[in-house]
C-alpha positions, 0 to 999 in steps of 0.5 A: 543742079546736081541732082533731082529730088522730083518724087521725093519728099522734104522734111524741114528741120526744126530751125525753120519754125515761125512760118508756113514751112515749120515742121512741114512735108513736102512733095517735090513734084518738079526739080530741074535746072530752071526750080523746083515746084513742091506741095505741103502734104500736112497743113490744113487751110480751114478758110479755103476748106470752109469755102469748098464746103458750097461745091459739096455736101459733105466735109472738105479739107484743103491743104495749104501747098505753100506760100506762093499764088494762094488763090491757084487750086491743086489736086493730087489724085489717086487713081483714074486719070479723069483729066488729060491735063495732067502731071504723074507723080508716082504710079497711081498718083498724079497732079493737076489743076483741072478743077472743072473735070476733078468736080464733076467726077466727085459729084457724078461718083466716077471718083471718090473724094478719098482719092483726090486732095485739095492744095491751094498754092503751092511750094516754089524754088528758083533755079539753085535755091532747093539745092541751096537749102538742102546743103545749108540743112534746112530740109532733110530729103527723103525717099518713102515708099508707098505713101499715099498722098491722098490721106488726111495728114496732119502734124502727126506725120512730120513727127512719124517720118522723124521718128522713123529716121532716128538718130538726131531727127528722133530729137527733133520729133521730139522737141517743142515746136518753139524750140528756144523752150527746150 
């Protein structure tokens, strides 16, 4: 391993289609010679949403974090810090599994659900396999400031950051997501 993209975020090029991992963005919140850990910032899961809906008495949206140990729940919080167990992410934001704390402050109002976003599984790398995938172009890498990663992101954001890179990936924002059709 060369280098960390821990703080940074992957943009999948369009040869990725047909799985969870088509035209997605994902947060790289761990990288070191031993894998990488990461979170996908704009794939809804309707199923565990409907299921968190029975904790709260409005609308939840949870996102998949990636095909690995579904049934784990992640946060990413903006904001207090409600837990001890925590990782940071970037200044104002950190990630943690405290599912218990995370609750409990949301229902008493000591943070809002606006601040806080919902993963199930996560995205995981073996040692050399994210740098691997980088140089075969699977995932262009990418620093963004000032993203927050608590909003409700959706599809639209994959082609936002396209765009904004310009040159061929403005061709990709732009292609059909089966891309044998173009």
């Amino acid at each position: 391993m060369h280098y960390s993209y821990k703080g940074k975020i992957l943009i999948s090029t369009p040869d990725i289609s047909g799985d969870i991992f088509s035209r997605s963005v994902v947060l790289i919140v761990e990288h070191n010679e031993s894998g990488a850990f990461g979170l996908i910032l704009n794939k809804k899961n309707n199923q565990m949403s409907g299921k968190f809906k029975n904790f709260f008495d409005f609308k939840i949206e949870v996102y998949d974090g990636g095909p690995v140990e579904n049934e784990k729940i992640f946060f990413i919080v903006k904001g207090k810090k409600v837990t001890e167990i925590y990782t940071d992410i970037s200044e104002g934001f950190y990630l943690t599994e405290d599912i218990e704390n995370i609750i409990s402050s949301v229902l008493s109002g000591e943070l809002l659900i606006d601040n806080v976003k919902i993963f199930s599984g996560y995205s995981g790398w073996t040692a050399n396999q994210l740098d691997d995938e980088v140089q075969r172009k699977m995932w262009t890498v990418v620093d963004i400031y000032n993203l927050d990663y608590t909003l409700p992101n959706d599809q639209t954001l994959w082609k936002s950051i396209m765009q904004n890179l310009g040159g061929e990936y403005l061709l990709w924002a732009n292609s059909p997501e089966d891309i044998s059709l173009n």
